[in-house]
VOBA-108133 format. One line per 8 residues: for each residue x, y, z of N, C-alpha, C, O, CB. Coordinates in pm, whole numbers, plus 50000, padded with zeros to 5 digits. Glycine has a CB too. Example, Ala and Ser with C-alpha at 12.3 -4.5 7.8 and 13.67 -1.06 7.14 Angstrom:
% residues 2
51319/49431/50780/51230/49550/50780/51320/49670/50780/51424/49668/50846/51131/49553/50905  51285/49775/50708/51367/49894/50714/51290/50003/50787/51341/50114/50804/51408/49940/50572
***
This chain:
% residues 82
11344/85693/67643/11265/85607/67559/11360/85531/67468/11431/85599/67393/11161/85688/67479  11369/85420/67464/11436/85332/67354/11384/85313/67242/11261/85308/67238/11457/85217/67385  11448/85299/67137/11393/85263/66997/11432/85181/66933/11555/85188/66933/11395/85340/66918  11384/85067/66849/11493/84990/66753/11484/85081/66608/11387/85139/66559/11444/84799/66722  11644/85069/66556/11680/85127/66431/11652/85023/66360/11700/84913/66386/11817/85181/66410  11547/85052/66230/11519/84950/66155/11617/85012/66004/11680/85117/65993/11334/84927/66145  11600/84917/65920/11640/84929/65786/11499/84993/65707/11388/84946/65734/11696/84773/65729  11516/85090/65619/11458/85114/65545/11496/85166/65395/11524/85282/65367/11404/85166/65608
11488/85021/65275/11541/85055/65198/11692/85058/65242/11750/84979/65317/11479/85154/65161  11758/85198/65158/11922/85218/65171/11940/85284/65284/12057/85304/65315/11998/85300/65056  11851/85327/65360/11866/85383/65460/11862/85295/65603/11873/85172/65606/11777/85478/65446  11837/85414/65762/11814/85312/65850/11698/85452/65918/11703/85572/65893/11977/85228/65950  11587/85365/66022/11500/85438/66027/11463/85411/66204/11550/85362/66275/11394/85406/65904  11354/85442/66248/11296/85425/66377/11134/85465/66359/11082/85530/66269/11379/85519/66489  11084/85416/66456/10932/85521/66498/10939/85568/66575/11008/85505/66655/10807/85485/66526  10890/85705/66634/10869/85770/66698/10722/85815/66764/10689/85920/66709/10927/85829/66648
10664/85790/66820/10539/85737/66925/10481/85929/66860/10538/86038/66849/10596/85685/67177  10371/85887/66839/10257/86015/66804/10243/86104/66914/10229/86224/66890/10098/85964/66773  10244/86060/67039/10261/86133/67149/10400/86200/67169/10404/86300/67240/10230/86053/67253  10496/86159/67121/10651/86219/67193/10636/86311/67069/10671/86424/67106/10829/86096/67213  10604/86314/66952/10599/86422/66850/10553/86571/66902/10589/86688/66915/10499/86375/66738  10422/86455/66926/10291/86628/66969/10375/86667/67083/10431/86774/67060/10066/86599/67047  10404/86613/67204/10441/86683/67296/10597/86757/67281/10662/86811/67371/10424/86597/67402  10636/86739/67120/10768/86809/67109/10701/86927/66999/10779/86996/66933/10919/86696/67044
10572/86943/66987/10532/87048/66885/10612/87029/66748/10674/87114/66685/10561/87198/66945  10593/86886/66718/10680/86824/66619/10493/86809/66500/10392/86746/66532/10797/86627/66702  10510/86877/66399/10359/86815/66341/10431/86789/66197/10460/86672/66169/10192/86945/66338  10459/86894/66104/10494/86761/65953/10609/86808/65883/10640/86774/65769/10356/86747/65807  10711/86941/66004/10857/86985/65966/10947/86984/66096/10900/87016/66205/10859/87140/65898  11062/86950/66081/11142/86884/66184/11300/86976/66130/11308/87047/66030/11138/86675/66167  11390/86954/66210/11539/87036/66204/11605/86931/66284/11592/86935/66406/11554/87211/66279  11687/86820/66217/11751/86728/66238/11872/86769/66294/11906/86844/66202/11756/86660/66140
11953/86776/66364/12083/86809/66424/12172/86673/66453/12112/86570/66484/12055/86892/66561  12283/86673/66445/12387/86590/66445/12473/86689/66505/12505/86801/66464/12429/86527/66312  12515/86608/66643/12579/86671/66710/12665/86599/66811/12593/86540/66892/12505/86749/66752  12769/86587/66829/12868/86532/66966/12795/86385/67036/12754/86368/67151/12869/86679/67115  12796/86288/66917/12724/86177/66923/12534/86144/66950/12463/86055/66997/12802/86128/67021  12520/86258/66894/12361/86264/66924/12277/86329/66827/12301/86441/66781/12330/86336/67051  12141/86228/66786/12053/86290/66679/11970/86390/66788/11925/86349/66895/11946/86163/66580  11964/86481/66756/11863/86621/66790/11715/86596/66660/11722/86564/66541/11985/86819/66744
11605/86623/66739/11515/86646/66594/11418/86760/66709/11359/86742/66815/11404/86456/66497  11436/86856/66638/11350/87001/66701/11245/87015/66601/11256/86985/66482/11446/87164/66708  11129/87069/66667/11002/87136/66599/11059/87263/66485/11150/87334/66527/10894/87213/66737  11018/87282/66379/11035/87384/66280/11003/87472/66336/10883/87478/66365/10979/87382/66166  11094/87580/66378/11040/87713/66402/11023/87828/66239/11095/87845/66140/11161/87778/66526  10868/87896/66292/10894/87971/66192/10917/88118/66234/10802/88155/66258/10791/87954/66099  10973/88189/66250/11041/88272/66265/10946/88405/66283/10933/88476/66383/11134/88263/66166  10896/88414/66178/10825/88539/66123/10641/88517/66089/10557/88571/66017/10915/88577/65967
10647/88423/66172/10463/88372/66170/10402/88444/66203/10311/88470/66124/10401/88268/66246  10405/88501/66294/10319/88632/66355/10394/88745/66362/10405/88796/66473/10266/88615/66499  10440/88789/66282/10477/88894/66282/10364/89000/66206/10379/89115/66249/10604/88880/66231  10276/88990/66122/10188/89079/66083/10068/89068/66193/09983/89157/66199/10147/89051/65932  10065/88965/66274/10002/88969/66377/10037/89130/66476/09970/89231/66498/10040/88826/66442  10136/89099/66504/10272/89198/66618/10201/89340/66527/10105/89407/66567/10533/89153/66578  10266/89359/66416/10230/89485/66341/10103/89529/66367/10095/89587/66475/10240/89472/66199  10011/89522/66311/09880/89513/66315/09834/89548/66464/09724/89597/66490/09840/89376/66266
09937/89514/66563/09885/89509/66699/09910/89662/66726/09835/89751/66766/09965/89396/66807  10056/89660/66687/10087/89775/66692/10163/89847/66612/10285/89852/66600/10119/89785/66776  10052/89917/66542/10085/90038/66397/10202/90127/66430/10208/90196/66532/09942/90164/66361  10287/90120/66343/10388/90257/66346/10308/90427/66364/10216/90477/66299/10478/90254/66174  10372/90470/66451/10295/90594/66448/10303/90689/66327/10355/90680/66215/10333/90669/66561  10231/90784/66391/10283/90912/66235/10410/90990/66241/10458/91051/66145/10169/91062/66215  10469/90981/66377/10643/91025/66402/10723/90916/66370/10840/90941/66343/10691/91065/66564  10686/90808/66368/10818/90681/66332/10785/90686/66184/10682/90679/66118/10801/90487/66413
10984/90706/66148/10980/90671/66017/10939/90538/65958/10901/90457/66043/11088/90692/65981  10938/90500/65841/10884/90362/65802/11084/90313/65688/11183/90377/65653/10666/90392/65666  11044/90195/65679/11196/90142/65626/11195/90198/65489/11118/90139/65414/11225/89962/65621  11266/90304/65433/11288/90309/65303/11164/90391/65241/11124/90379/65125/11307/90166/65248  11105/90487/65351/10983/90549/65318/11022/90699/65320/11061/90758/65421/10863/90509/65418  11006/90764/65173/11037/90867/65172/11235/90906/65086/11300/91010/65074/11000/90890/65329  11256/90796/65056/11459/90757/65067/11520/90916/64951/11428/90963/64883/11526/90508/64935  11602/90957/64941/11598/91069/64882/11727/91003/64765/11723/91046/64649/11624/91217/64995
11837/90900/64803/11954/90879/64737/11888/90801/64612/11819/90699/64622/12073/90799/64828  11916/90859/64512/11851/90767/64406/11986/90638/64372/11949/90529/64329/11802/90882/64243  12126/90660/64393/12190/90562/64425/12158/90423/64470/12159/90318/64406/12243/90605/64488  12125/90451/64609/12037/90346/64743/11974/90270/64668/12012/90153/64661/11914/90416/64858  11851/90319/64582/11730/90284/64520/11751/90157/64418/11689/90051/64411/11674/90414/64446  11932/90238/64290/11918/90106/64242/12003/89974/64251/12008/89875/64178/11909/90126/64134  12079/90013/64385/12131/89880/64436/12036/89792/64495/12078/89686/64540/12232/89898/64533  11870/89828/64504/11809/89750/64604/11711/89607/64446/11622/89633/64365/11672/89896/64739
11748/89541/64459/11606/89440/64417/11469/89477/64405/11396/89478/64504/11582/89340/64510  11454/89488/64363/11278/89530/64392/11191/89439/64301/11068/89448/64303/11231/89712/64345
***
């Protein structure tokens, strides 16, 4: 697909067709890359979106420990942030 680079302001800009967005799962956050003569623009991944989904799916049992559940070093405790 070709584009003209327009001026915008101090900058320089393009459009990008509403269709080449959606079909890049591009909706209103983007990850611009500059790379070995080439603009990259990827869909925002979020990382950890469903992850209480995942959990929820599947509960830790009553034999799996939990992170930091139960911790005995009171050391541990106050290097952590809380």
């Amino acid at each position: 697909m070709s584009v003209t680079v327009r001026a915008i302001g101090n900058s320089k800009g393009f459009i990008i067709p509403a269709k080449a967005l959606r079909d890049a799962g591009i909706d209103k956050e983007a990850d611009l890359i500059v790379e070995e003569g080439q603009i990259i623009l990827k869909a925002k991944k979020h990382p950890r979106k469903d992850w209480l989904f995942a959990i929820n799916a599947d509960p830790p049992g009553e034999e799996e420990t939990i992170f930091m559940d139960g911790i005995e070093d009171e050391n541990l405790i106050d290097e952590w942030t809380w």
